[in-house]
C-alpha positions as CSV (number, residue, x, y, z in Angstrom):
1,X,36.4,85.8,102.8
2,X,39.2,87.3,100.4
3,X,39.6,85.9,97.2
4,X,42.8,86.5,95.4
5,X,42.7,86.8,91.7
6,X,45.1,87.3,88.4
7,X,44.0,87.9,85.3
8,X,45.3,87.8,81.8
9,X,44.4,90.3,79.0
10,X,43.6,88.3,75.6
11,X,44.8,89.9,72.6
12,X,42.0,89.1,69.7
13,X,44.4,89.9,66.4
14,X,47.2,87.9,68.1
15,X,44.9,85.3,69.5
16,X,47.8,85.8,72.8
17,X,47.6,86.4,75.9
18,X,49.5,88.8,77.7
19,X,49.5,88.4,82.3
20,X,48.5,90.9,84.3
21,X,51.3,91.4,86.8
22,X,48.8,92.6,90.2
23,X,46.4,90.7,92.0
24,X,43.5,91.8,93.0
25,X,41.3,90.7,96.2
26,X,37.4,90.1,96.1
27,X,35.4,90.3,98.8
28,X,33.0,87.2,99.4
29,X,29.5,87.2,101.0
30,X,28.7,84.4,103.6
31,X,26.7,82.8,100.5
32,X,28.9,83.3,97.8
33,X,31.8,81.5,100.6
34,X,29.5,78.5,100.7
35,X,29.2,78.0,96.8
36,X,33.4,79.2,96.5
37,X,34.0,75.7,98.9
38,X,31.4,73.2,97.1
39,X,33.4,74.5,93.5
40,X,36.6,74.9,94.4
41,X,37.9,71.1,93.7
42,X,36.1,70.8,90.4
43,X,37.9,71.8,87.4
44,X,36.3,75.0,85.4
45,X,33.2,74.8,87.5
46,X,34.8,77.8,89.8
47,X,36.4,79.6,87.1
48,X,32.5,79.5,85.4
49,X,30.4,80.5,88.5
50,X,32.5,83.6,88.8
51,X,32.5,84.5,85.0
52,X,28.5,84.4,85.0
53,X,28.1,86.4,88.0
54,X,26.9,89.9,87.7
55,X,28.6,91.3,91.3
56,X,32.0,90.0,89.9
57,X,31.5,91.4,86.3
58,X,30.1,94.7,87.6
59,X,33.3,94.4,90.6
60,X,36.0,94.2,87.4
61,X,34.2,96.6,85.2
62,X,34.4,99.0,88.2
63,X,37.4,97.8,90.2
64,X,39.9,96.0,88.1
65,X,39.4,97.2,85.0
66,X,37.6,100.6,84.9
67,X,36.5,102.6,81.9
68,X,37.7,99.3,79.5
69,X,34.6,98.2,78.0
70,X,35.6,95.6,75.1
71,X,38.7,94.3,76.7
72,X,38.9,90.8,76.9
73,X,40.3,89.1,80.0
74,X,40.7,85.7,81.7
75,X,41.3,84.4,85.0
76,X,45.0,83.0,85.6
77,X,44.1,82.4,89.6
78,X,42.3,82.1,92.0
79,X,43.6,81.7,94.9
80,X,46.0,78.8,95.0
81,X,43.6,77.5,92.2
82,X,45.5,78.2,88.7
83,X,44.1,78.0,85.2
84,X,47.3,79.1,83.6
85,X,47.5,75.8,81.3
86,X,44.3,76.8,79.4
87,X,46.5,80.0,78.1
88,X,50.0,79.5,78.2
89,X,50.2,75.9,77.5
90,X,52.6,74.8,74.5
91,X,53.8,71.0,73.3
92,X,56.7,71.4,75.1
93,X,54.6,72.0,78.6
94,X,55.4,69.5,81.1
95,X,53.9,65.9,81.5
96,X,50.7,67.2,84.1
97,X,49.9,69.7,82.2
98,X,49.8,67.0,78.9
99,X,48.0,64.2,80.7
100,X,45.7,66.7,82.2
101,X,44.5,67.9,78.7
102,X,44.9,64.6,77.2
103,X,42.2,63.4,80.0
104,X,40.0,66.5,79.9
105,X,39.4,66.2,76.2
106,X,39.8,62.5,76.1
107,X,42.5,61.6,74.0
108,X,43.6,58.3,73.8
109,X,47.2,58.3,73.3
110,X,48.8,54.3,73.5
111,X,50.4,53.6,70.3
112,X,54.2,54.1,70.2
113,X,54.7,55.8,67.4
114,X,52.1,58.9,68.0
115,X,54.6,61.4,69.3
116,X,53.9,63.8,71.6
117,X,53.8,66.7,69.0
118,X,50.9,64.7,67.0
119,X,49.0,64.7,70.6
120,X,50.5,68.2,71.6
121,X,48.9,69.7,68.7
122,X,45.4,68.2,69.2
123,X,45.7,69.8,72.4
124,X,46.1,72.6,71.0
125,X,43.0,72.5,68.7
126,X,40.9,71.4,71.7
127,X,41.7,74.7,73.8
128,X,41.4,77.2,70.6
129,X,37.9,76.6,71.5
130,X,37.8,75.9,75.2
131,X,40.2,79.6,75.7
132,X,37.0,80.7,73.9
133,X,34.5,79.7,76.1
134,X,36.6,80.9,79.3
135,X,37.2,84.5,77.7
136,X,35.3,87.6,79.9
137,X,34.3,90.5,77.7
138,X,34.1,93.7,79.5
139,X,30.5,94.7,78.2
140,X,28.5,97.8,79.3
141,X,25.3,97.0,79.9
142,X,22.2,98.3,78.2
143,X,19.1,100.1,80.2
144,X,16.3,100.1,78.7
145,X,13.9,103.6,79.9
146,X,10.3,101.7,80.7
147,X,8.0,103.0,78.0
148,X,4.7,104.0,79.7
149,X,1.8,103.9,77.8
């Protein structure tokens, strides 16, 4: 199975980040097809399964993004699946994108007179951490010789 992906390139001193236009395809073994179907309707849980695996790091760190060790990316898609909101989102995003946040970090919003920039910003302190957690670091991995004694 292809898997279709777009990434974003994070920008640490302007805590931005910036989309990168092409999409690139990922090839899926029969197993890794199984677990892509079981995560696929569950919020980050995709988005996490392929940041912790090694065949997709090493596959961006050899495919994607080659000779770019210490750049910092996220996944915008994959697939039809989008986790656009997490980056670009502002106060001014549409209602989805606000009630999705508002529910995923559970803020109660009912009183009248909290406006939506009040909540809109809390948002926005939420996902300064959360963009944190969902950040891939392009690190080159360490060998270590076996010592033989």
């Amino acid at each position: 199975m292809q898997v279709k992906f777009e990434f974003a390139i994070y920008d640490e001193a302007l805590d931005k980040f910036e989309l990168d236009e092409k999409v690139y395809s990922y090839q899926l073994n029969e197993e890794q097809v199984e677990t892509y179907n079981l995560l696929k309707n569950v919020d980050v849980h995709l988005y996490n399964w392929f940041k912790e695996s090694e065949l997709f790091q090493n596959w961006i760190k050899e495919e994607v993004y080659p000779n770019e060790i210490g750049k910092k990316i996220v996944i915008c898609d994959i697939n039809d699946i989008s986790f656009r909101r997490y980056y670009f989102f502002k106060v001014t995003s549409s209602d989805v994108h606000y009630d999705y946040f508002k529910k995923l970090f559970k803020i109660h919003h009912e009183i009248e007179w909290q406006d939506r920039e009040e909540v809109g910003q809390e948002i926005l302190d939420q996902l300064a951490i959360k963009r944190q957690e969902l950040i891939i670091e392009l690190k080159e991995e360490i060998i270590e010789d076996e010592v033989s004694t």
